[in-house]
FIKOLBA-228828 format. One record per residue (C-alpha): y, z, x; residue number from 0. Coordinates in nm, 3 decimals. Example, Ala and Ser with C-alpha at 12.3 -4.5 7.8 and 13.67 -1.06 7.14 Angstrom:
# residues 2
ATOM         y         z         x   palo
ATOM    -0.450     0.780     1.230      0
ATOM    -0.106     0.714     1.367      1
# end
This chain:
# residues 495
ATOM         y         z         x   palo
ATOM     6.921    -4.829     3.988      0
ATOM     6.561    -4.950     3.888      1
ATOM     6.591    -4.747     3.552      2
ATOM     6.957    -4.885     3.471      3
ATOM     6.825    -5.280     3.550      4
ATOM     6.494    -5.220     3.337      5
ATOM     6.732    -5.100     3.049      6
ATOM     6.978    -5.391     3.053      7
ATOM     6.677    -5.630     3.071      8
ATOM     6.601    -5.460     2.774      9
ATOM     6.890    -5.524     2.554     10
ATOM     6.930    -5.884     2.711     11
ATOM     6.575    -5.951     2.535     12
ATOM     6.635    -5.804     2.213     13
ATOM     6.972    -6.008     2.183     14
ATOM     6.746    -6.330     2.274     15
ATOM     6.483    -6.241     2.024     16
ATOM     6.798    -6.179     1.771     17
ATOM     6.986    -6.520     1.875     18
ATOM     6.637    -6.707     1.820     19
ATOM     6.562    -6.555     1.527     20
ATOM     6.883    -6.671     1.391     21
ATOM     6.886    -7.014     1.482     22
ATOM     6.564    -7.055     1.292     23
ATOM     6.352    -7.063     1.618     24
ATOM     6.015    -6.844     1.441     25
ATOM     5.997    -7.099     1.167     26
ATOM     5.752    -7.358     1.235     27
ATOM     6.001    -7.669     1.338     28
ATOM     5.719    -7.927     1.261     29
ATOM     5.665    -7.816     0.891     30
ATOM     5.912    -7.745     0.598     31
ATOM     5.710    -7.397     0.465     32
ATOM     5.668    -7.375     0.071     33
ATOM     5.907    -7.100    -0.104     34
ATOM     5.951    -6.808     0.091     35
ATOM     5.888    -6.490     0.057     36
ATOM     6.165    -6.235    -0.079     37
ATOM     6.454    -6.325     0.135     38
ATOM     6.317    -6.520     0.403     39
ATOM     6.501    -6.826     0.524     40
ATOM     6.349    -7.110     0.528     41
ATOM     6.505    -7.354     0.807     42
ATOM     6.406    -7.750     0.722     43
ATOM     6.450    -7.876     1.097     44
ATOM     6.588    -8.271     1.126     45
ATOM     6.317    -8.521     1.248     46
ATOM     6.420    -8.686     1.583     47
ATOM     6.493    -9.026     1.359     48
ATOM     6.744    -9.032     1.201     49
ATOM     6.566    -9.063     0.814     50
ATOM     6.300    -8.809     0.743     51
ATOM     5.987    -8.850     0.537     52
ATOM     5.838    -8.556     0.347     53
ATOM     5.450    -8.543     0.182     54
ATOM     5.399    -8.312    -0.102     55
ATOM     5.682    -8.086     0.009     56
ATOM     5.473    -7.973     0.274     57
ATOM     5.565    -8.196     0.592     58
ATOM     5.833    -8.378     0.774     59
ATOM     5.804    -8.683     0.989     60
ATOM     5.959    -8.971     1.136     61
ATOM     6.052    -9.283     0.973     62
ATOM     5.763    -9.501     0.841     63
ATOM     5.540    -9.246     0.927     64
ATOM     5.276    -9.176     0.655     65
ATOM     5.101    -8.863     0.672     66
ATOM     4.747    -8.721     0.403     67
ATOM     4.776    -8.379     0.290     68
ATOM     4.503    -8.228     0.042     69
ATOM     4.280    -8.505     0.064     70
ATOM     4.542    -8.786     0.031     71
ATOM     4.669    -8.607    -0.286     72
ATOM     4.991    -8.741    -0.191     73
ATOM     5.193    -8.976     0.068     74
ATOM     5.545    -8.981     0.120     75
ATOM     5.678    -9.276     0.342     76
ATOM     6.004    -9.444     0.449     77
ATOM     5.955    -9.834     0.474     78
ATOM     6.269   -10.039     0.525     79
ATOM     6.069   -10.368     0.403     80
ATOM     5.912   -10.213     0.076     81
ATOM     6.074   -10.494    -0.095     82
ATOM     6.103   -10.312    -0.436     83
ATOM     6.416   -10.445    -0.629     84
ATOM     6.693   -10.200    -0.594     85
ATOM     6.558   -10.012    -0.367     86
ATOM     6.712   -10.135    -0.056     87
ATOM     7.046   -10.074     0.086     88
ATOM     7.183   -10.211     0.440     89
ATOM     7.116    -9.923     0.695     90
ATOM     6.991    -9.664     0.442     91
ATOM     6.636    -9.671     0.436     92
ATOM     6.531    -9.498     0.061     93
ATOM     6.299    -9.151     0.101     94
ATOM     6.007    -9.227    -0.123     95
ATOM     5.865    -8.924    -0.298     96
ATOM     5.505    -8.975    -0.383     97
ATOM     5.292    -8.773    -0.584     98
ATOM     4.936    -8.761    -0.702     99
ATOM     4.816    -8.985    -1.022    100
ATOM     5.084    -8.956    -1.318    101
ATOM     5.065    -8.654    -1.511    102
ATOM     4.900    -8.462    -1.219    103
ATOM     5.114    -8.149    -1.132    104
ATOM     5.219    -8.218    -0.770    105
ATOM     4.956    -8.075    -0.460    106
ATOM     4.979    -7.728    -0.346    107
ATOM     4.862    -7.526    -0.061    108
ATOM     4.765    -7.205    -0.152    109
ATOM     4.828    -7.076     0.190    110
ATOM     5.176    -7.086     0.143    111
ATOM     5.255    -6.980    -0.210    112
ATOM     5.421    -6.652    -0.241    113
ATOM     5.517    -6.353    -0.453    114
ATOM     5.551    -6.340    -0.740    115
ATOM     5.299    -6.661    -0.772    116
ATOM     5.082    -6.547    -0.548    117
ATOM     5.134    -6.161    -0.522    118
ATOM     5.140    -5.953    -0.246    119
ATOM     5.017    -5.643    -0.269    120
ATOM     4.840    -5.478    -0.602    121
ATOM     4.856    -5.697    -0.863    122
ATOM     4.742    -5.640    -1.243    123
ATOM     4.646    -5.953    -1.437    124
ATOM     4.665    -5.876    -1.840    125
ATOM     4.453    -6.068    -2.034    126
ATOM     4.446    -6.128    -2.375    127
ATOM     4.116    -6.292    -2.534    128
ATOM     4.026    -6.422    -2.898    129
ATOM     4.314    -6.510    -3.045    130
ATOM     4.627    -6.626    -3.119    131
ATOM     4.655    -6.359    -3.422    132
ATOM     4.846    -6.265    -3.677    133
ATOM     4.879    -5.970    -3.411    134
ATOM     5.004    -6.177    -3.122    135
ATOM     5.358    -6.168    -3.200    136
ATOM     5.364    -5.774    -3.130    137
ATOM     5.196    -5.837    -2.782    138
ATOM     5.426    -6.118    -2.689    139
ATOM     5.754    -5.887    -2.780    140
ATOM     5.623    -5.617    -2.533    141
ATOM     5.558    -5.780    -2.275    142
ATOM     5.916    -5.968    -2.299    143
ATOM     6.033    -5.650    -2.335    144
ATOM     5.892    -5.525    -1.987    145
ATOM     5.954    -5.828    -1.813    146
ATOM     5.564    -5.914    -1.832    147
ATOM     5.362    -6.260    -1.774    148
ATOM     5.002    -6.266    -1.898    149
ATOM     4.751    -6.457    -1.957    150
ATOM     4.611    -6.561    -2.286    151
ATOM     4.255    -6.692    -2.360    152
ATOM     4.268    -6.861    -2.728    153
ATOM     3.974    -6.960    -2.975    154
ATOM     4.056    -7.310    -3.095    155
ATOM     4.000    -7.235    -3.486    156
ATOM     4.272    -6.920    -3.431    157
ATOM     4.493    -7.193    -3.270    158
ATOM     4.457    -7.409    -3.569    159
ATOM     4.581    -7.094    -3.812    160
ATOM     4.810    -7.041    -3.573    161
ATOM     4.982    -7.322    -3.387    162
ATOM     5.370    -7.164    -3.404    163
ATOM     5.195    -6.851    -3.176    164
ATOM     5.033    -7.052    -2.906    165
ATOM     5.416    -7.240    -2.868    166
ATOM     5.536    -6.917    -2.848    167
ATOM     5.269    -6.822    -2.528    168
ATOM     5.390    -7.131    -2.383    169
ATOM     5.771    -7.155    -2.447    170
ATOM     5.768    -6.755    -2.288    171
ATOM     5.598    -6.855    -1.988    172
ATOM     5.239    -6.693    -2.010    173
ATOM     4.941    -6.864    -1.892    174
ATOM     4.716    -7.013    -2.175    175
ATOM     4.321    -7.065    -2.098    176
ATOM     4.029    -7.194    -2.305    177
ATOM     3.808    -6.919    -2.454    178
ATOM     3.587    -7.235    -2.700    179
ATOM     3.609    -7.289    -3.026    180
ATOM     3.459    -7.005    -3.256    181
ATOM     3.317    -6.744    -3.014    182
ATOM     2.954    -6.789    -3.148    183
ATOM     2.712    -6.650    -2.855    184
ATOM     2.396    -6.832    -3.047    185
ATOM     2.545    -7.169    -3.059    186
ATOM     2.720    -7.126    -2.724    187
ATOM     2.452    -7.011    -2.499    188
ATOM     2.135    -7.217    -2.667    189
ATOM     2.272    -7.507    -2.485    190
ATOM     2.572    -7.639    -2.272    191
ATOM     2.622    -8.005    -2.470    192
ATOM     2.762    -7.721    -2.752    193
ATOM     2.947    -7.535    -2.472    194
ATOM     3.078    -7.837    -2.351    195
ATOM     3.180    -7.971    -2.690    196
ATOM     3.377    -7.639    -2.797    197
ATOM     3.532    -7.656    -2.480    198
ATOM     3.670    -7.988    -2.555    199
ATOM     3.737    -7.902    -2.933    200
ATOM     4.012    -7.662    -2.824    201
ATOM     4.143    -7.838    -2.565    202
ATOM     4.226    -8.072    -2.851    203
ATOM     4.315    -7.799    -3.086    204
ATOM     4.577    -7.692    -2.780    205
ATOM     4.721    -8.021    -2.731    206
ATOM     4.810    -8.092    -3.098    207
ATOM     4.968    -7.750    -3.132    208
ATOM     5.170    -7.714    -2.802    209
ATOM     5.107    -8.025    -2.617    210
ATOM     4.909    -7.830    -2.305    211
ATOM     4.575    -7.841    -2.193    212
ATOM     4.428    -7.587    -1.928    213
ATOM     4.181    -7.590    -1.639    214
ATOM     4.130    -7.220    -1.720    215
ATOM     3.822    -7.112    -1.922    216
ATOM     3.685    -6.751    -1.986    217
ATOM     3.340    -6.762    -2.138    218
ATOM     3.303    -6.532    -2.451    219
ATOM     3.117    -6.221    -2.308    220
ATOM     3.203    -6.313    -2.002    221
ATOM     2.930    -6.499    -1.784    222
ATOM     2.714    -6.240    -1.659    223
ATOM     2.391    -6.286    -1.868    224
ATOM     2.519    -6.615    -2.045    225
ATOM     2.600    -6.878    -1.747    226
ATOM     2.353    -6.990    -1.540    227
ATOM     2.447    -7.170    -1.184    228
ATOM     2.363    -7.503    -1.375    229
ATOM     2.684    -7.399    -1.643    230
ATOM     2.896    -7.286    -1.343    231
ATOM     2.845    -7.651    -1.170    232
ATOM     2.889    -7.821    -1.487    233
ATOM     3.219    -7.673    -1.504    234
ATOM     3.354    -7.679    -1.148    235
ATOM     3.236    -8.038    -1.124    236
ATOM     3.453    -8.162    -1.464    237
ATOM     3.742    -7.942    -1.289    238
ATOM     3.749    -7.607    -1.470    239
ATOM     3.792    -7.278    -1.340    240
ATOM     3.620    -6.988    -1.489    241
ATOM     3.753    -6.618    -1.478    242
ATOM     3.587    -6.302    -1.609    243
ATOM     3.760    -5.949    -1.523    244
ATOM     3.689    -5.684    -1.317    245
ATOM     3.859    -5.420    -1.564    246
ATOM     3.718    -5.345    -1.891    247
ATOM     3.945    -5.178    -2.133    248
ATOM     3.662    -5.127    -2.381    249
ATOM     3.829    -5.246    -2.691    250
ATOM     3.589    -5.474    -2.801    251
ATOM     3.322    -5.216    -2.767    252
ATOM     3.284    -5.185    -3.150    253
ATOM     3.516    -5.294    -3.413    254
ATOM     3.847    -5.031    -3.458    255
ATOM     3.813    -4.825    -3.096    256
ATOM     4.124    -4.614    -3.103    257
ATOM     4.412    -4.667    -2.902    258
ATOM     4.356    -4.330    -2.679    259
ATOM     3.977    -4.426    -2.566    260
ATOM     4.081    -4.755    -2.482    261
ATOM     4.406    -4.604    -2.279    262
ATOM     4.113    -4.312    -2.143    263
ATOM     3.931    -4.591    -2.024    264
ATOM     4.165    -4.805    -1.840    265
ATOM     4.235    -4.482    -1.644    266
ATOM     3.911    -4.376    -1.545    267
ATOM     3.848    -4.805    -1.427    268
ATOM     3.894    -4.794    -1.057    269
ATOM     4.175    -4.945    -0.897    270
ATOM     4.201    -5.285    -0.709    271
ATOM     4.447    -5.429    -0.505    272
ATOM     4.365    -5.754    -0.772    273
ATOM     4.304    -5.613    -1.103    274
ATOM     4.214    -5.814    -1.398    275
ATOM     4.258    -5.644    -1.716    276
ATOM     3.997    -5.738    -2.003    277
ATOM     4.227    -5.674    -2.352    278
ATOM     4.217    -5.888    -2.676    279
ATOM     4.466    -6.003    -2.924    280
ATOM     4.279    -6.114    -3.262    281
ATOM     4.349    -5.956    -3.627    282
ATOM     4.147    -5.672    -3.553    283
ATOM     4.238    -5.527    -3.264    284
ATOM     4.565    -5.319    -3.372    285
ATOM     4.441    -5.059    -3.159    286
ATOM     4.512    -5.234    -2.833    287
ATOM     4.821    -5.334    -2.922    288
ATOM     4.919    -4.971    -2.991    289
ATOM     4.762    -4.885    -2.619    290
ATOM     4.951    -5.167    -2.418    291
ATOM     5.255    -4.980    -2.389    292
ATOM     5.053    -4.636    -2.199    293
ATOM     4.860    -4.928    -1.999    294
ATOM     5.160    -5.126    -1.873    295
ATOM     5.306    -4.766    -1.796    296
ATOM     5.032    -4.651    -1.647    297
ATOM     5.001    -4.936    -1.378    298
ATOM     5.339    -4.954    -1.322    299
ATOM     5.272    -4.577    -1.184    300
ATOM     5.077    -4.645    -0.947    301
ATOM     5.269    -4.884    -0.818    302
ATOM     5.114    -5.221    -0.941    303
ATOM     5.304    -5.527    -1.028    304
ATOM     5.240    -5.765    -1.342    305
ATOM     5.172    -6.169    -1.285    306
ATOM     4.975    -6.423    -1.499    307
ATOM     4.669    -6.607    -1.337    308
ATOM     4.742    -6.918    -1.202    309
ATOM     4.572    -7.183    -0.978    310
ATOM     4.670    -6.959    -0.698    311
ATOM     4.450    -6.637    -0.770    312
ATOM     4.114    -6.619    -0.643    313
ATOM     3.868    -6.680    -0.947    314
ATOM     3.694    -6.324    -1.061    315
ATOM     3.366    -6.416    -1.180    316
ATOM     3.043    -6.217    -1.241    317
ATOM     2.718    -6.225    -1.010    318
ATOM     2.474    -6.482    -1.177    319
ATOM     2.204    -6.222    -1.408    320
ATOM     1.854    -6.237    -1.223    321
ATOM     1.736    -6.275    -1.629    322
ATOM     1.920    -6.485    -1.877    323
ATOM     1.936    -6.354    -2.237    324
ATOM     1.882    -6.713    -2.321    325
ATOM     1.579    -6.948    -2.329    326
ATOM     1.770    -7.296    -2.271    327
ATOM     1.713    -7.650    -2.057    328
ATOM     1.981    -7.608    -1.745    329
ATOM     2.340    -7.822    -1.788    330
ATOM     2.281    -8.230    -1.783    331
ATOM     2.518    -8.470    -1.615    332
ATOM     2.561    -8.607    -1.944    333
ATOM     2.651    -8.275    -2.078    334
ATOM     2.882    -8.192    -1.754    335
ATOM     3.069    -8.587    -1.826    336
ATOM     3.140    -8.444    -2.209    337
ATOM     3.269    -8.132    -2.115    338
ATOM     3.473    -8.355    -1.841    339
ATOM     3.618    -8.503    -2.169    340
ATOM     3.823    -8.214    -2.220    341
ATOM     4.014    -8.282    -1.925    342
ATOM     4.014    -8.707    -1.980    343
ATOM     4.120    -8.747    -2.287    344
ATOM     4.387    -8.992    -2.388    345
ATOM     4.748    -8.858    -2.428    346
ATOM     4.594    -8.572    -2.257    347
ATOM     4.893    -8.342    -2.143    348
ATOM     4.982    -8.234    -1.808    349
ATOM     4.725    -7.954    -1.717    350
ATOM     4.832    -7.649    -1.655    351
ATOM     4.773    -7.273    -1.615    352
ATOM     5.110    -7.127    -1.656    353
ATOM     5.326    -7.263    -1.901    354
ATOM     5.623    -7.241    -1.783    355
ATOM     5.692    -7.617    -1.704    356
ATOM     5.554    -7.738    -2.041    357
ATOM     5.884    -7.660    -2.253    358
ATOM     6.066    -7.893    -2.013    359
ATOM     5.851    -8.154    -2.073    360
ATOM     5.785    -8.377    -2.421    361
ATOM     5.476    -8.239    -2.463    362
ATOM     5.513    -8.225    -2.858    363
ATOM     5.464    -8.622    -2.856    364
ATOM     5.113    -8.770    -2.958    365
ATOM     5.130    -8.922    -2.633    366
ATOM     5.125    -8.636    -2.449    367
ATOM     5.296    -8.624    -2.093    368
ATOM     5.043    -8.849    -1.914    369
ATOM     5.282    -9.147    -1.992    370
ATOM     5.573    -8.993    -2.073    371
ATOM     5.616    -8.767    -1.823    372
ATOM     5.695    -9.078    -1.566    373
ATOM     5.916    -9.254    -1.782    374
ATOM     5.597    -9.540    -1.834    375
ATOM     5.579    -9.561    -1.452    376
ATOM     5.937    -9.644    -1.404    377
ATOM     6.069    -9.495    -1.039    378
ATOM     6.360    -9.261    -1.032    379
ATOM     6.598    -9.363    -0.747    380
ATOM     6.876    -9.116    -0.681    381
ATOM     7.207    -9.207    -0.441    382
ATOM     7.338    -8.898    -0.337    383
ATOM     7.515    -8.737    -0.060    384
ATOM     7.510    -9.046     0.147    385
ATOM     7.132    -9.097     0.097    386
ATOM     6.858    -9.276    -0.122    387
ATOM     6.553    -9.065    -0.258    388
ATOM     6.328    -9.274    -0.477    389
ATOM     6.083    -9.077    -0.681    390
ATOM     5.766    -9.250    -0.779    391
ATOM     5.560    -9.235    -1.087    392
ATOM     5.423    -8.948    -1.110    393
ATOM     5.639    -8.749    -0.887    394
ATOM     5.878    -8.612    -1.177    395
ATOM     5.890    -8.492    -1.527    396
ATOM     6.056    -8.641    -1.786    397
ATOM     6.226    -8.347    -2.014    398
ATOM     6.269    -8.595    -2.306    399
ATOM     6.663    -8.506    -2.321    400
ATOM     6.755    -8.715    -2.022    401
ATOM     6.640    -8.540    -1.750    402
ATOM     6.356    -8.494    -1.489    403
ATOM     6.216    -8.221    -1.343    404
ATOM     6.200    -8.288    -1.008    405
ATOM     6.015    -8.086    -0.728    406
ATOM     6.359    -7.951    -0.555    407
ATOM     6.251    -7.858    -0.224    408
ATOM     6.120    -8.264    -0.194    409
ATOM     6.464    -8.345    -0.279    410
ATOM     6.648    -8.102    -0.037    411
ATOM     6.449    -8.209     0.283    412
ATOM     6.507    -8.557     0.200    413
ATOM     6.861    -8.463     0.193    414
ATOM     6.854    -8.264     0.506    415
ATOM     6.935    -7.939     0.394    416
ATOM     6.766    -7.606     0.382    417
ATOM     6.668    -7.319     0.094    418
ATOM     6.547    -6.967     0.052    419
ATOM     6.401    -6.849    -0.189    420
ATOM     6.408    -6.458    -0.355    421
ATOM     6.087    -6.424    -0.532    422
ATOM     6.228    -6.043    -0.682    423
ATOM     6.552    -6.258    -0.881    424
ATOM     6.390    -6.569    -0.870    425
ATOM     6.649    -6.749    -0.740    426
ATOM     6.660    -7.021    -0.525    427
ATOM     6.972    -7.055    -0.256    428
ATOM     7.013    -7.447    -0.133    429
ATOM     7.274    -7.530     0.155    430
ATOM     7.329    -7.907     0.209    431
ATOM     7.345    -8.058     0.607    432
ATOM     7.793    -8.067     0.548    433
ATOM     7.764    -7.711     0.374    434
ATOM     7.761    -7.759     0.018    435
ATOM     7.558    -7.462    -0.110    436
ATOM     7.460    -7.385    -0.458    437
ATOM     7.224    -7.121    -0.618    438
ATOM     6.984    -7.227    -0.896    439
ATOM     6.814    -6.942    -1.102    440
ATOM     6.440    -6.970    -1.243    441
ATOM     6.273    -6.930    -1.563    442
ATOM     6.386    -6.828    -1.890    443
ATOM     6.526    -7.138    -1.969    444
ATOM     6.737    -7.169    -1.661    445
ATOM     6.803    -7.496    -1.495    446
ATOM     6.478    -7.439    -1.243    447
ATOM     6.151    -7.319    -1.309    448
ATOM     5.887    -7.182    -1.104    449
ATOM     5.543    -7.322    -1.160    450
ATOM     5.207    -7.281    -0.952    451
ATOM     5.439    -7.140    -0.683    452
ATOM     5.678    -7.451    -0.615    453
ATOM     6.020    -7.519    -0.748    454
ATOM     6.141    -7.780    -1.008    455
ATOM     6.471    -7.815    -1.083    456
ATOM     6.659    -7.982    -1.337    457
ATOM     6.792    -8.326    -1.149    458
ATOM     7.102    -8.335    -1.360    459
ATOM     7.139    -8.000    -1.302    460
ATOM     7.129    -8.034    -0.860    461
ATOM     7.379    -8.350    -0.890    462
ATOM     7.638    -8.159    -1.103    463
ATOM     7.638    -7.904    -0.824    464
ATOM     7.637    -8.187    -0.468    465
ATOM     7.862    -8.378    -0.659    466
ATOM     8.042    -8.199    -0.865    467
ATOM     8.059    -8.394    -1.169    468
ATOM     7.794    -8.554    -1.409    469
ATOM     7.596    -8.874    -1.264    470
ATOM     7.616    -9.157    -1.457    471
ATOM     7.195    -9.345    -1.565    472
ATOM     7.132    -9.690    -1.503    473
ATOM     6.817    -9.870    -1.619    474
ATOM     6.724   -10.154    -1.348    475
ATOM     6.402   -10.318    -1.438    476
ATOM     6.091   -10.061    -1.384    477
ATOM     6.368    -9.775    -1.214    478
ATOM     6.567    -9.550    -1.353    479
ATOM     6.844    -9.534    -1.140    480
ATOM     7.162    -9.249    -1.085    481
ATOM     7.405    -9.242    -0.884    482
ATOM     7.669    -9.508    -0.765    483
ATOM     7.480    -9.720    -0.456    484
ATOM     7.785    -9.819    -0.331    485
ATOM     7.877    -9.499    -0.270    486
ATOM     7.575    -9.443    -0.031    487
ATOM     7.722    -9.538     0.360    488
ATOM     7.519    -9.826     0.482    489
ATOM     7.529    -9.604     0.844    490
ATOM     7.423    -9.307     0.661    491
ATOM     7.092    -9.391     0.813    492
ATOM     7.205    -9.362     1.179    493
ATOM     7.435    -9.053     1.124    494
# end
């Protein structure tokens, strides 16, 4: 008897774990999670008012409720007296979407970003230093052949011979980093105010020729020996990240190293559950080129996967050398404020580590993104599916073809609804609160695009599939506004 009740207690907990499990009762009800991993649900729970406010896609909370996330790095409020023209309709309070300053990539957390952004598991990071080359083109068609994102460190003057290649990194998705200007240790190393000014020389070079600058820098030889803690504050203080390797393929060794040392010596470099790959790319470095196929196999046998770096890898960086091989005066403030330059600059684009997002965007303008990536400040209001979402400055993209990028999972907890998200297809699945559902695939030119682990989506794109036909643009003063408002219920906002 004993035995018989112990076992039907038994099954009557597993079907209560099961039942709670389904209902979304595991997922933390306070928070709206960023992407999922592969195949996980994620469950965007209603706020006990009835209109929700969301900050940085990371929170939800109750009406006129503002809430800090990453420093204040953005806010996210519902106010029914914001007394913006437009903004207001009777009953339906507008979700405002704020962001961080215009042309700032919205905040993430890093402790939610997922696979394939953030990789679980062993992970090899192919890099690619010293070029664009006339070379580059061969590396770019293998890795879109095996379904590979890298990461490219270019020289400035190579970008200058070669801007078509470096639109090419970009437009494929790879992750593009500053390597300086002309690779010349003497010049580099004797002080920073030269570091600093190469550094800001190709971040030039990279914005005339694609329309990107980057946050990523790889000294040349690496910074063991050549940084001292004065160049590594310098750096981190005008918002770069540095990244040697922990991998050295040995190609650079001497000038022609055949293809089978280089392969020899990628498998005798021990494994990591992070692995970043040193490999180059310039004019003469055929032989690496001929040895990327056997590395790429060679990983994928013992069971590694392939991402780019991004903002969400742990920087690799050398120990500092307890003797320099330069005699040189430690980093000025002056020198770190140049170097800060790169970063400052007017028209500057949006920053970035992958490209992925920087097709979508008018980046090939003089001006840059900074201005036009907001539409010159104007707010995006949407009416849709009974609601208002108003996007501020700042917290969309501007494609230049009339669209915006907007951050979808922002716009899908504003609407009440729920995703998932399938890093391995990276595709995103979206079900609406009255059951309209709707998958949107990522990358390679499809309508969303992952970038530093969060989803934008095309907003054209996510109207054609709520509403099932194409949403007419409206200019109203300093909005941009789609959608009709009097379609939007005035007791929407107590439903």
């Amino acid at each position: 008897m004993i035995r018989r009740r112990i076992v039907r207690a038994v099954i009557a907990a597993a079907f209560a774990i099961s039942a709670a499990a389904w209902s979304g009762w595991f997922v933390d009800r306070g928070e709206a999670a960023e992407e999922a991993s592969v195949n996980e649900q994620v469950w965007l729970a209603p706020s006990p008012d009835p209109v929700v406010a969301v900050v940085a896609g990371q929170a939800v909370a109750p009406a006129g409720q503002a809430i800090d996330i990453q420093e204040q790095a953005g806010t996210v409020q519902t106010d029914a007296a914001i007394g913006k023209q437009g903004t207001i309709t009777t009953g339906n309070q507008p979700i405002i979407i704020k962001a961080g300053s215009i042309g700032e990539q919205p905040p993430i957390s890093n402790d939610t970003v997922t696979a394939p952004d953030k990789p679980n598991g062993r992970t090899v990071y192919l890099t690619f230093d010293d070029g664009p080359s006339k070379l580059t083109p061969e590396v770019l068609d293998i890795l879109k052949k095996e379904g590979i994102k890298a990461t490219f460190f270019v020289l400035g003057e190579h970008v200058n011979e070669h801007p078509e290649m470096l639109k090419r990194i970009v437009e494929e998705g790879h992750t593009v980093g500053n390597h300086t200007y002309d690779h010349v240790y003497k010049t580099l190393y004797n002080s920073f105010g030269e570091f600093a000014a190469q550094i800001v020389k190709t971040e030039d070079a990279m914005q005339a020729a694609a329309g990107i600058r980057t946050k990523l820098v790889r000294a040349p030889g690496g910074t063991f020996g050549n940084f001292d803690q004065s160049y590594f504050d310098a750096m981190k203080q005008a918002g770069y990240t540095m990244f040697d390797w922990n991998v050295d393929s040995g190609d650079s060794v001497r000038v022609g190293v055949p293809a089978a040392e280089i392969i020899k010596n990628i498998h005798n470099s021990k494994l990591s559950d992070k692995t970043v790959v040193l490999l180059h790319d310039s004019s003469i470095h055929g032989e690496s080129v001929k040895a990327l196929p056997d590395i790429i196999r060679y990983y994928k046998e013992q069971g590694y996967t392939f991402a780019p770096l991004t903002e969400a890898v742990e920087p690799v960086t050398f120990r500092l050398a307890d003797k320099l091989k330069w005699s040189r005066p430690k980093a000025t403030s002056a020198e770190e404020k140049a170097v800060r330059q790169g970063l400052m600059a007017n028209g500057a684009s949006t920053f970035v580590f992958s490209g992925d997002i920087s097709k979508h965007v008018d980046g090939g303008s003089t001006e840059g993104t900074t201005a036009g990536a907001a539409q010159g400040g104007k707010e995006l209001v949407v009416y849709v599916a009974d609601r208002t979402l108003l996007f501020e400055p700042g917290a969309y993209w501007a494609t230049g073809e009339g669209d915006w990028l907007i951050p979808l999972r922002d716009m899908i907890v504003g609407l009440g609804g729920k995703l998932s998200w399938n890093a391995s297809d990276r595709n995103v699945h979206v079900v609406l609160s009255d059951g309209t559902a709707f998958d949107l695939a990522t990358g390679d030119g499809q309508p969303g695009i992952v970038q530093q682990s969060k989803v934008y989506a095309s907003l054209r794109e996510v109207l054609l599939h709520i509403e099932g036909k194409t949403v007419v643009e409206s200019q109203l003063g300093d909005q941009i506004v789609l959608g009709d408002k009097s379609a939007v219920s005035p007791a929407s906002a107590a439903a």
